[in-house]
C-alpha positions as CSV (number, residue, x, y, z in Angstrom):
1,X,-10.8,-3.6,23.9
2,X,-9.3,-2.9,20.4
3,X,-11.6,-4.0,17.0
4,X,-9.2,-5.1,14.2
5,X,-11.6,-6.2,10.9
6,X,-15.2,-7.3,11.6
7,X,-14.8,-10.0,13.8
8,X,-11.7,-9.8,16.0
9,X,-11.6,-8.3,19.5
10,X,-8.3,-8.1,21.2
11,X,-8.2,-7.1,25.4
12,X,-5.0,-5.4,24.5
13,X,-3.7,-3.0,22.3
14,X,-2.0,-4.2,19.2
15,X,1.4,-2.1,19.9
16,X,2.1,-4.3,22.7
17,X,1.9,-7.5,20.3
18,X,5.0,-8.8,19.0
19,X,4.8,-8.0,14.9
20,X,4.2,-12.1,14.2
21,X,1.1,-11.8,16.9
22,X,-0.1,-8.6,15.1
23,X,0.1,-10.1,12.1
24,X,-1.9,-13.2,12.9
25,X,-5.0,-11.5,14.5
26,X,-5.4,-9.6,10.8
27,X,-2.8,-6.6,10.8
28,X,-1.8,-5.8,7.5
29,X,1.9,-5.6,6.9
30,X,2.1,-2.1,6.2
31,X,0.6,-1.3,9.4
32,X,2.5,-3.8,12.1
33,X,3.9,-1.7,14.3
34,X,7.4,-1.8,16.4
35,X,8.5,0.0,19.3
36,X,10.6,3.0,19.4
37,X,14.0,2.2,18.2
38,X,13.0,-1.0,16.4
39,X,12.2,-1.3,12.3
40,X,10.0,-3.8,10.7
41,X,11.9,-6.9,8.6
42,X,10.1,-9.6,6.8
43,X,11.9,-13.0,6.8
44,X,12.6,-14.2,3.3
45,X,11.9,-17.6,4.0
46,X,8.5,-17.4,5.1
47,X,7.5,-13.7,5.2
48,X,7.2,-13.7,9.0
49,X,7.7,-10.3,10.6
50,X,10.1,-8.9,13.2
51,X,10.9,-5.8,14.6
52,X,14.3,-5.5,15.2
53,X,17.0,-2.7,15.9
54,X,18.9,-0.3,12.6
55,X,22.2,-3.0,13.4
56,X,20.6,-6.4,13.5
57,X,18.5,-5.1,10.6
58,X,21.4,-4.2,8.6
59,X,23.2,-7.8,9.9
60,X,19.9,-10.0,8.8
61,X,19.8,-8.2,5.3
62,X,23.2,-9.3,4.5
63,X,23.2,-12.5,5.5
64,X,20.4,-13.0,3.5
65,X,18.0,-13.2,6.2
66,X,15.7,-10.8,6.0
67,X,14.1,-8.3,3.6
68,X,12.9,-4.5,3.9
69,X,8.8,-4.7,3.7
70,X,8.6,-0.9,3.8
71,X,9.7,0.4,0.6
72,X,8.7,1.8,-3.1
73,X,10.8,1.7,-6.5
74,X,9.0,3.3,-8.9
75,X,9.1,5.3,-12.6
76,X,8.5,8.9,-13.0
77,X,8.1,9.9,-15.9
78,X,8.6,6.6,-18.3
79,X,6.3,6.6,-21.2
80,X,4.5,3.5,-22.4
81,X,5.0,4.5,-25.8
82,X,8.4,6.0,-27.9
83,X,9.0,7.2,-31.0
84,X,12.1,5.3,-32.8
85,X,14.6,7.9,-31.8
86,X,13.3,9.8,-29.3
87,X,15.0,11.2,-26.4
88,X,14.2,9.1,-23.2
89,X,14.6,10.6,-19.9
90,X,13.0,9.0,-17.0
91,X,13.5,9.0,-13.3
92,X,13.4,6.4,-10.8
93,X,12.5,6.7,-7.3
94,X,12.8,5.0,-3.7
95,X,11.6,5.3,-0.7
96,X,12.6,3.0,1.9
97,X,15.1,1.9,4.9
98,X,18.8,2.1,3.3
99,X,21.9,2.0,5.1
100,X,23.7,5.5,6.1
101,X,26.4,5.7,3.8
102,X,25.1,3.6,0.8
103,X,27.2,4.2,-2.0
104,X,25.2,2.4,-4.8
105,X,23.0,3.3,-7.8
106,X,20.1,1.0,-9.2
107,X,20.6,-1.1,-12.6
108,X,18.7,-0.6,-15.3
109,X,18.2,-2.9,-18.3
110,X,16.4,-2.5,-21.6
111,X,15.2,-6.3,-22.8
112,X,14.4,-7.0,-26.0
113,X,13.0,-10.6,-26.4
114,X,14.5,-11.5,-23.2
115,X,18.3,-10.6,-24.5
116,X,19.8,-7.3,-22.7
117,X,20.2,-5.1,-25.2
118,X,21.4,-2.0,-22.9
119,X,22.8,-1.7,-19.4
120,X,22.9,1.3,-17.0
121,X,26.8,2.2,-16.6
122,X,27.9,-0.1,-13.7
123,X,29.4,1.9,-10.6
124,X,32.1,0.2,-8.5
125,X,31.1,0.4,-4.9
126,X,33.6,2.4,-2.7
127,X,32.2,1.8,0.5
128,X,30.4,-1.2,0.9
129,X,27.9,-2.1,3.6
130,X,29.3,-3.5,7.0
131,X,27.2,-5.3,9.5
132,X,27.7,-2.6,11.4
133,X,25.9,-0.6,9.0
134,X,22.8,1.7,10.0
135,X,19.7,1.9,8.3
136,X,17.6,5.2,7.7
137,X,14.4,5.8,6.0
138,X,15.7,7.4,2.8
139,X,14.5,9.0,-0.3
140,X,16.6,8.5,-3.3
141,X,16.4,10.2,-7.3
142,X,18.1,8.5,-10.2
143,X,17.9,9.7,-13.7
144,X,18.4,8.1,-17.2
145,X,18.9,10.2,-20.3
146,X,20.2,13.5,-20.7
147,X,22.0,14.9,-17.8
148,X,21.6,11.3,-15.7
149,X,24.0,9.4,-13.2
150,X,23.2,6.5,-15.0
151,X,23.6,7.0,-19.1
152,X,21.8,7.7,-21.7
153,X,19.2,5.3,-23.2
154,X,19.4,4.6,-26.6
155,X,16.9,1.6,-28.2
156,X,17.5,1.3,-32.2
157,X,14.5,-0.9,-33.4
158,X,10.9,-1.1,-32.5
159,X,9.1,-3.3,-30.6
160,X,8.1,-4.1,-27.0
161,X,11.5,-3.5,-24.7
162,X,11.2,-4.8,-20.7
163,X,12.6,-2.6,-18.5
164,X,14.4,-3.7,-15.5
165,X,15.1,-1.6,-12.5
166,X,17.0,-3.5,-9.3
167,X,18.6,-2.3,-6.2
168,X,20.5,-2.8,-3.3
169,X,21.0,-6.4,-4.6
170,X,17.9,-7.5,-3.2
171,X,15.5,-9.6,-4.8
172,X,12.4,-7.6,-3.4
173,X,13.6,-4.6,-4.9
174,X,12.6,-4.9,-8.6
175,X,11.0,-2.9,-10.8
176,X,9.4,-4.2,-14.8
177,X,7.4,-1.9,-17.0
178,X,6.8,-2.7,-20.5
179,X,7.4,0.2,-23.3
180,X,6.9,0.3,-27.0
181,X,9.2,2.1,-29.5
182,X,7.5,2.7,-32.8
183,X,8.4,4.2,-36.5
């Protein structure tokens, strides 16, 4: 008998639950499990999970489906605080399923009250995903600034800018921190 929380005692164990079951006797998210072969995807509609195989994972994201719920965007290295002027290199990272030959980058935007006042450069995808498209836990490294794949960030007034990192043209993909350029 398997113990999940304080009071809820399953006769089997929970890898031989479906995800949704797993899920409703207290499983977090991050800890469903699926069988060999078969990646978590959350639903969009209701955030119900499903383990399903690299193709029909790659199908249901397309169509809109489905999201990835295994996955991290994040800053490395992006100050809170910038002097008017200063250099700003910063990286941006991701961890998380994405399809074999993905031929993207992230967008970044700089906001300044709520108008875009700079835009990463835009790529133009040369290979674009196919529902017959695999997907692979990846780890990804984008740069902005000096030496970057994705231009050089320059903010001429002070203030508090928004910046706005998405991917992969999915809405659970997003990344905000605030930053403050001053004299």
């Amino acid at each position: 008998m398997l113990v999940i929380g304080d009071n809820v005692a399953l006769a089997q164990p929970v890898t031989t639950l479906s995800p949704l079951n797993q899920f409703k006797v207290g499983v977090s998210l991050g800890t469903i499990t699926c069988k060999e072969g078969f990646q978590l995807i959350l639903k969009i509609e209701d955030e119900s999970p499903a383990c399903v195989s690299s193709l029909t994972f790659a199908k249901l994201i397309l169509r809109g489906w489905g999201y990835d719920p295994i996955h991290e965007l994040s800053f490395d290295g992006l100050k809170d605080t910038y002097e008017l002027g200063q250099a700003m290199d910063f990286g941006i990272k991701y961890k998380g399923y994405a399809p074999e030959y993905f031929c993207s980058f992230p967008v970044v935007v700089a906001k300044y009250e709520n108008k875009t006042v700079w835009q990463s450069n835009l790529f133009i995808l040369s290979c674009p995903i196919s529902e017959t498209a695999h997907f692979h836990y990846s780890q990804m490294d984008w740069q902005v600034g000096s030496n970057s794949n994705l231009g050089i960030m320059n903010l001429n007034n002070t203030g508090v800018y928004s910046i706005v990192v998405t991917w992969f043209k999915s809405p659970d993909i997003e990344l905000q921190k605030n930053i403050t350029i001053v004299p």
